[in-house]
Residue frames as a rotation matrix with the C-alpha (Angstrom) as fourth column:
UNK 1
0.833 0.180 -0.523 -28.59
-0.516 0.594 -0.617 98.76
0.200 0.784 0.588 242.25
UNK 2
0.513 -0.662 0.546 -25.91
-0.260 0.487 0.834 95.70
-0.818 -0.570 0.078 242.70
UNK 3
0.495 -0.204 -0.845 -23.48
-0.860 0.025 -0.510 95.07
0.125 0.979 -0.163 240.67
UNK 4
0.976 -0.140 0.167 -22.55
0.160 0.981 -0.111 91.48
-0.148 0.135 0.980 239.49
UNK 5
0.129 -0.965 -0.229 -19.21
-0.911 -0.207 0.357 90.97
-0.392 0.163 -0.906 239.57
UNK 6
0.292 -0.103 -0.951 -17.87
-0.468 0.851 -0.236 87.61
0.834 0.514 0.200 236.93
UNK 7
0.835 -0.547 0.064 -16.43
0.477 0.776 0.414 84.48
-0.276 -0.315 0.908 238.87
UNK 8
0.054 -0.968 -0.243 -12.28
-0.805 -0.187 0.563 84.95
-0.591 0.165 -0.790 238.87
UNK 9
-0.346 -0.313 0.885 -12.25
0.252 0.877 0.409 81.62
-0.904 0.364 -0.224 236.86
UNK 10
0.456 0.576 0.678 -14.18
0.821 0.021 -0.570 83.25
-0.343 0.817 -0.464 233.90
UNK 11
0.469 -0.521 -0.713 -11.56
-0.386 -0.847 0.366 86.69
-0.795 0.104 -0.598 234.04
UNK 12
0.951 -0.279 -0.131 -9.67
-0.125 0.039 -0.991 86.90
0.281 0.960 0.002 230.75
UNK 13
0.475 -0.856 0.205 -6.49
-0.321 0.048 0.946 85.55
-0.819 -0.515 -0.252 230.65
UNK 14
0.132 -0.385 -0.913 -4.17
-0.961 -0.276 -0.022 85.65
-0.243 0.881 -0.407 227.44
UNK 15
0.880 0.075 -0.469 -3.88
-0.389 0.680 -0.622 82.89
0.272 0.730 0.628 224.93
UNK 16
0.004 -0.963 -0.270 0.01
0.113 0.268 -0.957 82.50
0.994 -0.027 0.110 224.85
UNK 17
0.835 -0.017 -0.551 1.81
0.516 0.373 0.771 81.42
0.192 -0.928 0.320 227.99
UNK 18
0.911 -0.304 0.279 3.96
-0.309 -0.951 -0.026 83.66
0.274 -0.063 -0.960 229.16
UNK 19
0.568 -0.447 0.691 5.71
-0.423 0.562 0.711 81.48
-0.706 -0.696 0.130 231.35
UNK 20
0.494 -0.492 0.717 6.85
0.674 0.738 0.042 79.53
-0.549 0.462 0.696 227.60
UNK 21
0.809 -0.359 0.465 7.83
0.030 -0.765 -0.644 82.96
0.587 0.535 -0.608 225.80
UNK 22
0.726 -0.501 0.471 9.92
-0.684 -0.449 0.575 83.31
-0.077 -0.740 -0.668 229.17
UNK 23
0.391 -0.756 0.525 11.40
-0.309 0.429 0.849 80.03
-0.867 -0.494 -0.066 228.91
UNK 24
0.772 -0.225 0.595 12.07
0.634 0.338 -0.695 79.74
-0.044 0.914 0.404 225.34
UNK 25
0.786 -0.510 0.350 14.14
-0.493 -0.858 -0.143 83.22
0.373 -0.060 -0.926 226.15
UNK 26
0.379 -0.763 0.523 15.84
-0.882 -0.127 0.454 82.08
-0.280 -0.633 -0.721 228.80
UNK 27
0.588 -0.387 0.710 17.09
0.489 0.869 0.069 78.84
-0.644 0.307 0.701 226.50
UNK 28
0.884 -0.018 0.467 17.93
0.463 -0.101 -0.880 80.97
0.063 0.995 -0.081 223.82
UNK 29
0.482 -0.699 0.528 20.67
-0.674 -0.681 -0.287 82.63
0.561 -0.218 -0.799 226.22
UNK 30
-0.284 -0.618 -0.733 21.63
-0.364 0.777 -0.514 78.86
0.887 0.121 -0.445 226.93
UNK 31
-0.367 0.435 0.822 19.53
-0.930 -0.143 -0.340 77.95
-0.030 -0.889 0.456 229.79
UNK 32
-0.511 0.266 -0.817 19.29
-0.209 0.884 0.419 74.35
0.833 0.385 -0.396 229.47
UNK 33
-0.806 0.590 -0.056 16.97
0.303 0.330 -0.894 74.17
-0.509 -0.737 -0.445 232.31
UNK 34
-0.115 0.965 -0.237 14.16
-0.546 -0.260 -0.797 76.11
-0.830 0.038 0.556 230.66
UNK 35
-0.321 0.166 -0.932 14.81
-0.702 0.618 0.352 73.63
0.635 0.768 -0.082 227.51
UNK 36
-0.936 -0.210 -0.281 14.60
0.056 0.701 -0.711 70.81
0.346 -0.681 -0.645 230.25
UNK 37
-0.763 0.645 -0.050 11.05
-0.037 -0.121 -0.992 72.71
-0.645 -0.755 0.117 231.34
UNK 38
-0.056 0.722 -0.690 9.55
-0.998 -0.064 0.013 72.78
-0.035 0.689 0.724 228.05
UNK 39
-0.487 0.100 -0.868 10.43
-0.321 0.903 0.285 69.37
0.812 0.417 -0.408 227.08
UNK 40
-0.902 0.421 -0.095 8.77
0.325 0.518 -0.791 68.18
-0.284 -0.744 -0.605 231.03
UNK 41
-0.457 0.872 -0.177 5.68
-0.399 -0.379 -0.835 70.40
-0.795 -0.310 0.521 230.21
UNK 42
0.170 0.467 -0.868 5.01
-0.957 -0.133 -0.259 69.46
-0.237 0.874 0.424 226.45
UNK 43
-0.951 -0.106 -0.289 6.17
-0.210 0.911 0.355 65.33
0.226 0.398 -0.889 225.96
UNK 44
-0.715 0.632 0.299 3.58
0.242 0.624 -0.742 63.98
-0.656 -0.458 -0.600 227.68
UNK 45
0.513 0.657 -0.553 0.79
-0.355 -0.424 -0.833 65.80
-0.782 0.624 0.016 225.71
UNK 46
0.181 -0.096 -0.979 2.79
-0.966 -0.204 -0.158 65.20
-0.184 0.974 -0.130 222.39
UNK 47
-0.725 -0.073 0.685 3.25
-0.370 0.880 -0.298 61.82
-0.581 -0.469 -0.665 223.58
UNK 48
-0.354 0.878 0.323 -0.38
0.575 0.477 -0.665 61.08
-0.737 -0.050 -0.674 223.50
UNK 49
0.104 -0.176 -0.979 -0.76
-0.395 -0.910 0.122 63.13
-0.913 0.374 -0.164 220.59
UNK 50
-0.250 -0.826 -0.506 1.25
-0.935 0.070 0.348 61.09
-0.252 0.560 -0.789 218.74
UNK 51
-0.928 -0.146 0.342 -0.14
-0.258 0.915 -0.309 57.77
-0.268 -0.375 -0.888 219.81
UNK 52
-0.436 0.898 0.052 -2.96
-0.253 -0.067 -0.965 58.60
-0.863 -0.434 0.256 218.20
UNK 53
0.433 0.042 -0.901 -2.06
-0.883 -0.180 -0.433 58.69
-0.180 0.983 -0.041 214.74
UNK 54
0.684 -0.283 -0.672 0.79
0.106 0.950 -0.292 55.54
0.722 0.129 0.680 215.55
UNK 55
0.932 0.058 0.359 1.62
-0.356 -0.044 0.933 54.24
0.070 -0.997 -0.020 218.92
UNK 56
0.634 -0.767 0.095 5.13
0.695 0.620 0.364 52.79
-0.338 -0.165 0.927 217.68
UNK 57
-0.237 -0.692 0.682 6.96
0.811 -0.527 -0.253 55.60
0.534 0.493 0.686 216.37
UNK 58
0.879 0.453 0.150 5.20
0.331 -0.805 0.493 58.53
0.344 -0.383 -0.857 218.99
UNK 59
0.601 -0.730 -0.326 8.58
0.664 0.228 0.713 58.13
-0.446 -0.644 0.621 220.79
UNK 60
-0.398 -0.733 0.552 10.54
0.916 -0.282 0.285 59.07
-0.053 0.619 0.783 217.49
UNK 61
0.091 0.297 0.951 7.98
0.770 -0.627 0.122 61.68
0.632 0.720 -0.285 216.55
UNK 62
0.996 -0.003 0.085 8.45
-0.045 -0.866 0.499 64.06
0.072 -0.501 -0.863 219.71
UNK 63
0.103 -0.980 -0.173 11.98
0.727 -0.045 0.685 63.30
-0.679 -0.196 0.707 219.99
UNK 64
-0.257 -0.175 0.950 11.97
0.936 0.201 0.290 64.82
-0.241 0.964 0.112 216.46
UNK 65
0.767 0.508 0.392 9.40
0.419 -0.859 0.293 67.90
0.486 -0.061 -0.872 217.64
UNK 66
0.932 0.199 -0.303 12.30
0.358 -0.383 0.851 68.57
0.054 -0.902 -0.429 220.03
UNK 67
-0.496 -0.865 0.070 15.41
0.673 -0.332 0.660 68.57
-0.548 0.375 0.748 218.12
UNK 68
-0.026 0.070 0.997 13.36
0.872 -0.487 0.057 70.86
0.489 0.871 -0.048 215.48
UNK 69
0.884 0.424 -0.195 12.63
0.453 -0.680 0.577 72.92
0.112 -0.599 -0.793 218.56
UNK 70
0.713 -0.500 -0.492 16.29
0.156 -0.572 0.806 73.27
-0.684 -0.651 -0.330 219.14
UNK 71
-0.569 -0.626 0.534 18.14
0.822 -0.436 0.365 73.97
0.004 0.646 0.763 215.58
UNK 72
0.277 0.710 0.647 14.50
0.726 -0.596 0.344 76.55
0.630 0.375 -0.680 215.57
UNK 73
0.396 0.569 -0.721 14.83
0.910 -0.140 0.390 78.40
0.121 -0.810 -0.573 218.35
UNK 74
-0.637 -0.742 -0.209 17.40
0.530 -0.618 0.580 81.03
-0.559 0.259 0.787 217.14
UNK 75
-0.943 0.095 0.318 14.84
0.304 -0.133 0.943 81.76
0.132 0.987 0.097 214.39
UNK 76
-0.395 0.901 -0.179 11.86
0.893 0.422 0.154 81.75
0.214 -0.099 -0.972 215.92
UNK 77
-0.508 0.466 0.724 11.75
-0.428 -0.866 0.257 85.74
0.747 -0.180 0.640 216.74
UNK 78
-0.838 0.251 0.484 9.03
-0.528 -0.157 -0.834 86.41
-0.134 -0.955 0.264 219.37
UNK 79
-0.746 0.472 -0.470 6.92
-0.006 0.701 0.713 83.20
0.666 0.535 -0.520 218.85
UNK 80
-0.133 0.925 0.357 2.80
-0.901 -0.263 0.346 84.04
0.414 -0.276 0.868 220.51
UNK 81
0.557 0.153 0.816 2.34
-0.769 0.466 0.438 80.22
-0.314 -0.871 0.377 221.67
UNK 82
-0.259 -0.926 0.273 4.88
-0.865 0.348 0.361 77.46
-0.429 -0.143 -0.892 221.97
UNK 83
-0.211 0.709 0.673 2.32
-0.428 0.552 -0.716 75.12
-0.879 -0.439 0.187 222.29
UNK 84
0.827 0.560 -0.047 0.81
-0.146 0.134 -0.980 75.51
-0.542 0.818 0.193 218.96
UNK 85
0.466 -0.659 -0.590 3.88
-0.860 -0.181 -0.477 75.97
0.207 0.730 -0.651 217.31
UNK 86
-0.681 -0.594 0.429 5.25
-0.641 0.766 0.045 72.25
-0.355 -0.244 -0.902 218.56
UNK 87
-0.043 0.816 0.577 1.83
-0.063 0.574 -0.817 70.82
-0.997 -0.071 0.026 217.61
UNK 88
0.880 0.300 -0.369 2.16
-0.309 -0.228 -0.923 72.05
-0.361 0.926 -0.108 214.11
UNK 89
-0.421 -0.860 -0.288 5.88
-0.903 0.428 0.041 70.39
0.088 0.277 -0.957 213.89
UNK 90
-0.649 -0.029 0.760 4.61
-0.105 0.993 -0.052 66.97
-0.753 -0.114 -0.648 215.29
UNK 91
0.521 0.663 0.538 1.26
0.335 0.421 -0.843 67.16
-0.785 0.619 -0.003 212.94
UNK 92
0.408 -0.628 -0.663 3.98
-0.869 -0.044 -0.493 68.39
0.280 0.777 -0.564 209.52
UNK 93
-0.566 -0.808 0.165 5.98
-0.820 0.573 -0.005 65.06
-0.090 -0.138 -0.986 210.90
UNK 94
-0.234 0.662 0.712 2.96
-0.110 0.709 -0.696 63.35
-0.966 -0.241 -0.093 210.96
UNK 95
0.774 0.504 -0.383 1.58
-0.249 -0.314 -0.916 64.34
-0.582 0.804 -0.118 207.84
UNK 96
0.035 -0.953 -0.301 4.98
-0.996 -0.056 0.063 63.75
-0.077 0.297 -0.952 206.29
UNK 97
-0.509 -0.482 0.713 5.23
-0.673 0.740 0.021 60.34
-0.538 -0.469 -0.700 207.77
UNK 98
0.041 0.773 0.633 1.90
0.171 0.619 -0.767 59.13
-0.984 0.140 -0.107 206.81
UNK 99
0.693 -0.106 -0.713 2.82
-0.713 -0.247 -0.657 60.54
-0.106 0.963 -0.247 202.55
UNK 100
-0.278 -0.817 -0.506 6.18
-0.953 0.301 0.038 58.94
0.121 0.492 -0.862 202.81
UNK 101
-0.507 -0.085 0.857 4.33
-0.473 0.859 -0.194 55.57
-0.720 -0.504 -0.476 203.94
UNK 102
0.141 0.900 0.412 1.77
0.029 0.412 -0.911 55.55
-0.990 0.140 0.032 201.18
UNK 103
0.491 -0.424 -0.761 4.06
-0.771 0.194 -0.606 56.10
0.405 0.885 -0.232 198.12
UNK 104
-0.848 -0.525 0.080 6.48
-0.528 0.849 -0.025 53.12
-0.055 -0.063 -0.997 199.97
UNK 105
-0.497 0.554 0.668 3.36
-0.471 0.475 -0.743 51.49
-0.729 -0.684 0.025 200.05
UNK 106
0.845 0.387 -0.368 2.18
-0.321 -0.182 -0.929 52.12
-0.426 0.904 -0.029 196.10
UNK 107
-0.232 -0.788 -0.571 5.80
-0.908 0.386 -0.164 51.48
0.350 0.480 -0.805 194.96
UNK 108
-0.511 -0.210 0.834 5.61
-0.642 0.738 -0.207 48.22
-0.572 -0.641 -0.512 196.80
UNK 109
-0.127 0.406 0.905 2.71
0.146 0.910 -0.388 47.12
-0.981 0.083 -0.175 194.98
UNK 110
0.491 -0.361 -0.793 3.54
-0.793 -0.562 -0.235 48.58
-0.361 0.744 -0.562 192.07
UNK 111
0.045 -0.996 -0.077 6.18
-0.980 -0.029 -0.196 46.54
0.193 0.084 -0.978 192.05
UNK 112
-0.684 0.186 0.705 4.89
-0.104 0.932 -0.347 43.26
-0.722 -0.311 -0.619 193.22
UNK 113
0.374 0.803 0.465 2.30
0.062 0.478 -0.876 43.73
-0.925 0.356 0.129 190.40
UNK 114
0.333 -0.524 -0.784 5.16
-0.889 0.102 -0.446 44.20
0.313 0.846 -0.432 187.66
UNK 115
-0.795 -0.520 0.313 7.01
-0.517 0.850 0.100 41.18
-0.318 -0.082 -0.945 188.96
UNK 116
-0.179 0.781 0.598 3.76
-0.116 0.587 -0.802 39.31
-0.977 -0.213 -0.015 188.65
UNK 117
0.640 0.585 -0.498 3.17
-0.385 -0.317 -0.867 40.44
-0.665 0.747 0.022 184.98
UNK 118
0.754 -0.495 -0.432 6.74
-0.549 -0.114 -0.828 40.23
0.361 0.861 -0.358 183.62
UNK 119
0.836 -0.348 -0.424 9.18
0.397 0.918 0.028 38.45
0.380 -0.192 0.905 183.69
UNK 120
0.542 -0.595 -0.594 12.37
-0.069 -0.735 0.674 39.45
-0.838 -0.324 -0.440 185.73
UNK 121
0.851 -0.469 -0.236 14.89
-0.501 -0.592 -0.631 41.28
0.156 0.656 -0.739 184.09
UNK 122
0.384 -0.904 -0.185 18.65
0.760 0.424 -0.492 39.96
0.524 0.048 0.850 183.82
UNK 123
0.556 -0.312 -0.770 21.14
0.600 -0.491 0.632 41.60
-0.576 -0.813 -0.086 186.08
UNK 124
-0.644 -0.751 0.147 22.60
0.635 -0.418 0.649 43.21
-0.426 0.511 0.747 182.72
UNK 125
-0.003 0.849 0.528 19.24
0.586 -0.427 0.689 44.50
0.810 0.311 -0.496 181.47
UNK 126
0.860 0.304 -0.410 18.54
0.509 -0.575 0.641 46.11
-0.040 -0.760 -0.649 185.13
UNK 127
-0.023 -0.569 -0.822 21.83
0.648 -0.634 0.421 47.82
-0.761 -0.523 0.384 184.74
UNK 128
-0.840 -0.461 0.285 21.85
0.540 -0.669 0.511 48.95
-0.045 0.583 0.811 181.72
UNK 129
0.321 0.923 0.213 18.11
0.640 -0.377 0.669 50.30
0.698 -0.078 -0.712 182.67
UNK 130
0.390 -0.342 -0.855 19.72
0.877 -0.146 0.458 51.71
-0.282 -0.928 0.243 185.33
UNK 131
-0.725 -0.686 -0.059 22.50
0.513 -0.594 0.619 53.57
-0.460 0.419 0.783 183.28
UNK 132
-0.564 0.109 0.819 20.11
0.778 -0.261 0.571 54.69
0.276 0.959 0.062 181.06
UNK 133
0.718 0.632 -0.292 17.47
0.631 -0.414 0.657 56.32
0.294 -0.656 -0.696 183.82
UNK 134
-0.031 -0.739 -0.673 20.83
0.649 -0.527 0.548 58.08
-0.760 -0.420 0.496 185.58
UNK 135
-0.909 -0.395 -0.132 21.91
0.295 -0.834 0.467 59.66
-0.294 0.386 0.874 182.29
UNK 136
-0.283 0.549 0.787 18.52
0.722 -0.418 0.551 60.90
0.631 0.724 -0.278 181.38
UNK 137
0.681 0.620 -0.390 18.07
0.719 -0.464 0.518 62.29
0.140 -0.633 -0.761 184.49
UNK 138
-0.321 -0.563 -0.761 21.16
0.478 -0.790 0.383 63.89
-0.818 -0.241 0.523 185.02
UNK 139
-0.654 -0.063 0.753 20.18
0.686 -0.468 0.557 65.44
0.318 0.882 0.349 181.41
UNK 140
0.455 0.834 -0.312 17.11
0.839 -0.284 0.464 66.93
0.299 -0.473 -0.829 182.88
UNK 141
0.175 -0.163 0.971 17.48
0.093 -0.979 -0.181 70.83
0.980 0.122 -0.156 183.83
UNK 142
-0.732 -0.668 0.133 19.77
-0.155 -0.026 -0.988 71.67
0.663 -0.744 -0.084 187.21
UNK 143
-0.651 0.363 0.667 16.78
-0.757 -0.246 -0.605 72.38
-0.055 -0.899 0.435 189.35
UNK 144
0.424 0.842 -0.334 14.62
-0.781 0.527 0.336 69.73
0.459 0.119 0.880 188.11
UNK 145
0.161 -0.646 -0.747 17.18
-0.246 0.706 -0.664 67.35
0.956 0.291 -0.045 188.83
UNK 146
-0.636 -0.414 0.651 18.34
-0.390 -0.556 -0.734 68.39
0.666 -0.721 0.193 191.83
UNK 147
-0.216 0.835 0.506 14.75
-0.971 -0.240 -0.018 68.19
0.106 -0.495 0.862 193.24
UNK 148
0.741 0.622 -0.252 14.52
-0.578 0.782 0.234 64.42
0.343 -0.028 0.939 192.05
UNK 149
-0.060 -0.866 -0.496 17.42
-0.061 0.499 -0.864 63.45
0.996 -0.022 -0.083 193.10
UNK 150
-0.722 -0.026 0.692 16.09
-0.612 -0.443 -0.655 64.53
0.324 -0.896 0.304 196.77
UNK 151
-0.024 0.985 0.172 12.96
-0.989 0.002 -0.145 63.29
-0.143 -0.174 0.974 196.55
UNK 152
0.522 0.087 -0.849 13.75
-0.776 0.462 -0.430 59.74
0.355 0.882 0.309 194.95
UNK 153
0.424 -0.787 -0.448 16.75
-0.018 0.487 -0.873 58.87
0.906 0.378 0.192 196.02
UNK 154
-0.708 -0.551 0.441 17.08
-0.020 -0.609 -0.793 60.65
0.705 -0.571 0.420 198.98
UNK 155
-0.226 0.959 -0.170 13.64
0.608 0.275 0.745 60.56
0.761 0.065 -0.645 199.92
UNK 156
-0.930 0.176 -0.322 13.27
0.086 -0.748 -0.658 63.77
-0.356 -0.640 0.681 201.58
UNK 157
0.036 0.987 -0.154 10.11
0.883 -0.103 -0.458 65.26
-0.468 -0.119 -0.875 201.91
UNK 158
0.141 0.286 0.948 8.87
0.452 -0.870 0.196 68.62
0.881 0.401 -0.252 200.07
UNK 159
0.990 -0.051 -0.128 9.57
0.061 -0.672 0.738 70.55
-0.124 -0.739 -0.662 203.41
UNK 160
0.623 -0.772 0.127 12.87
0.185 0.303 0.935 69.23
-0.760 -0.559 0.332 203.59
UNK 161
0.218 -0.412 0.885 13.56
0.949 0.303 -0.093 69.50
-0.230 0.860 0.456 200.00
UNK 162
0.688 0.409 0.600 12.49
0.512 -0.859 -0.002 73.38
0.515 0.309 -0.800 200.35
UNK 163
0.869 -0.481 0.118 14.90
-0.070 0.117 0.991 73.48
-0.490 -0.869 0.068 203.32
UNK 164
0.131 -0.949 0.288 17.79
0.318 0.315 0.894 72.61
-0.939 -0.025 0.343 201.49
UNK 165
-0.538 -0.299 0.788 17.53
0.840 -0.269 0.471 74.20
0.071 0.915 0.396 198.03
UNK 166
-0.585 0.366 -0.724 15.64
0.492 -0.549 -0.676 77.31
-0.645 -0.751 0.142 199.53
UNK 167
-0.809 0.575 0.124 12.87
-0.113 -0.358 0.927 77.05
0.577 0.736 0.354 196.96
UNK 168
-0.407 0.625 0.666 9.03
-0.913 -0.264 -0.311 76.99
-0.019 -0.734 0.679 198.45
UNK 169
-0.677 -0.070 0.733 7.70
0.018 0.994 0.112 73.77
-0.736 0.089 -0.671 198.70
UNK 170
0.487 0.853 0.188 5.08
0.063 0.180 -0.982 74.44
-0.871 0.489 0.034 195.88
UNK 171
0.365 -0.580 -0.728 7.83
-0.908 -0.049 -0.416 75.40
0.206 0.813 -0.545 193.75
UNK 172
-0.672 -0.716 0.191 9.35
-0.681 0.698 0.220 72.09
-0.290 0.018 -0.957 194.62
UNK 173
-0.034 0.591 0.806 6.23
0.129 0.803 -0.582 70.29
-0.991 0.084 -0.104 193.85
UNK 174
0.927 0.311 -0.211 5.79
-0.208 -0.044 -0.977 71.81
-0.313 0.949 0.024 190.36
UNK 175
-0.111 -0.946 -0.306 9.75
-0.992 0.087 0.089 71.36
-0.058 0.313 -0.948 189.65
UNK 176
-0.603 -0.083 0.794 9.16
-0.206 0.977 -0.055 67.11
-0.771 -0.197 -0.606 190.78
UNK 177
0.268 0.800 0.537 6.04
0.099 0.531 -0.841 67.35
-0.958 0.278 0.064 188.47
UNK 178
0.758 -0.318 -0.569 7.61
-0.644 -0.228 -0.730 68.97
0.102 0.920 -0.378 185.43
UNK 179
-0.035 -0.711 0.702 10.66
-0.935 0.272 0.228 66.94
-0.353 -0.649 -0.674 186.44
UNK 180
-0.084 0.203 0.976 8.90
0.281 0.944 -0.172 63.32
-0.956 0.260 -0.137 185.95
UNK 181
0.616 0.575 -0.538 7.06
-0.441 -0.314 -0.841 64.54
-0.653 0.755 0.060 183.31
UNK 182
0.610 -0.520 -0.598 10.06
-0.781 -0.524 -0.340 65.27
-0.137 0.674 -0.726 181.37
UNK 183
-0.660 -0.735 0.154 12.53
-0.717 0.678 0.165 62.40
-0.226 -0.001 -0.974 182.23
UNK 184
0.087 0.446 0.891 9.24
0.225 0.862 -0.454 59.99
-0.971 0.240 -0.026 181.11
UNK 185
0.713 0.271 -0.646 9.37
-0.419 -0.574 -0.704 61.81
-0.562 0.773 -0.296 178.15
UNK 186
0.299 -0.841 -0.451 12.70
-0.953 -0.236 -0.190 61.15
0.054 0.487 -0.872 177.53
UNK 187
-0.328 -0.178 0.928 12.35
-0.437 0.899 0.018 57.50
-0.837 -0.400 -0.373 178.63
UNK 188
0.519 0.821 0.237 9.48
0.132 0.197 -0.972 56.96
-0.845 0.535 -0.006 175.85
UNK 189
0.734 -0.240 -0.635 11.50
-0.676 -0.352 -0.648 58.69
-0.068 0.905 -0.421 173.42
UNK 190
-0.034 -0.946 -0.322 14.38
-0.998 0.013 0.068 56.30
-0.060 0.323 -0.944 174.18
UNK 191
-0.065 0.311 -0.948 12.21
-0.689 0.673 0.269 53.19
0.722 0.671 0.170 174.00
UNK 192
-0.917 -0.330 0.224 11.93
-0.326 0.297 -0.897 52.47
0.230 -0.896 -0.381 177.69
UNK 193
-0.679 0.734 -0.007 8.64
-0.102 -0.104 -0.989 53.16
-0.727 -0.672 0.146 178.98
């Protein structure tokens, strides 16, 4: 009886690249060549990646995969594929990018359909709207605050917001939502809104 032996092209061969486990190591012990080899093997791909979603900002968005790559890389422990794990930064940056365009986008017309409706305010009215928004928010519980003051003002994202006040980002979403909530509340009650 003969036995079949497989094609070598059809032999198993492991998911994760060794070769990037190796050079992510040999960065983490300051090897700026193997940083130098990731960033030759992976732009291109994240490049075109990128250029799919928007061809004017791909530039920014891998530049962006690659600085997260290096504040991460201390942290990352013994990370299975590189690959994926840079794809899932650029598509969170993406995903990010494309939220923070469509509220600027909604506030815009928001905003172009209040001008349209009302008349403008006076430059004393808009401050003392101002003054009044500030102190209700600052009134607003620490963490609620906090959170809108990021988000708002600051316009961080819910990753970024979790990042810096080391809550989870779902807890930062329900803080922003209880958050508004409240500070409309207190707008309504004070004859604003």
């Amino acid at each position: 009886m003969e036995t079949r032996r497989e094609p070598a092209a059809l032999e198993e061969t492991p998911r994760s690249s060794p070769p990037d486990r190796k050079l992510l190591e040999r960065y983490r012990r300051g090897d700026v060549e193997a940083f130098d080899a990731i960033v030759r093997r992976y732009e291109g791909p994240l490049l075109r990646y990128g250029r799919r979603y928007d061809s004017s900002s791909a530039q920014d968005l891998v530049q962006e995969v690659f600085l997260r790559l290096v504040r991460e890389a201390p942290h990352l422990g013994e990370i299975e594929n590189l690959s994926a794990w840079l794809y899932r930064v650029a598509r969170n940056l993406l995903i990010d990018a494309s939220r923070k365009e469509k509220r600027m986008q909604q506030r815009e017309e928001t905003v172009a359909a209040r001008e349209d409706q009302a008349p403008a305010p006076s430059a004393v009215e808009r401050q003392e709207m101002a003054d009044l928004v500030t102190e209700k928010l600052l009134g607003l519980p620490p963490r609620q605050r906090d959170v809108l003051i990021l988000k708002v003002q600051e316009e961080k994202s819910y990753r970024e917001i979790s990042e810096i006040t080391g809550l989870t980002t779902s807890n930062v979403g329900y803080l922003i939502h209880q958050g508004l909530k409240t500070l409309a509340a207190n707008l309504r009650a004070a004859g604003v809104v």
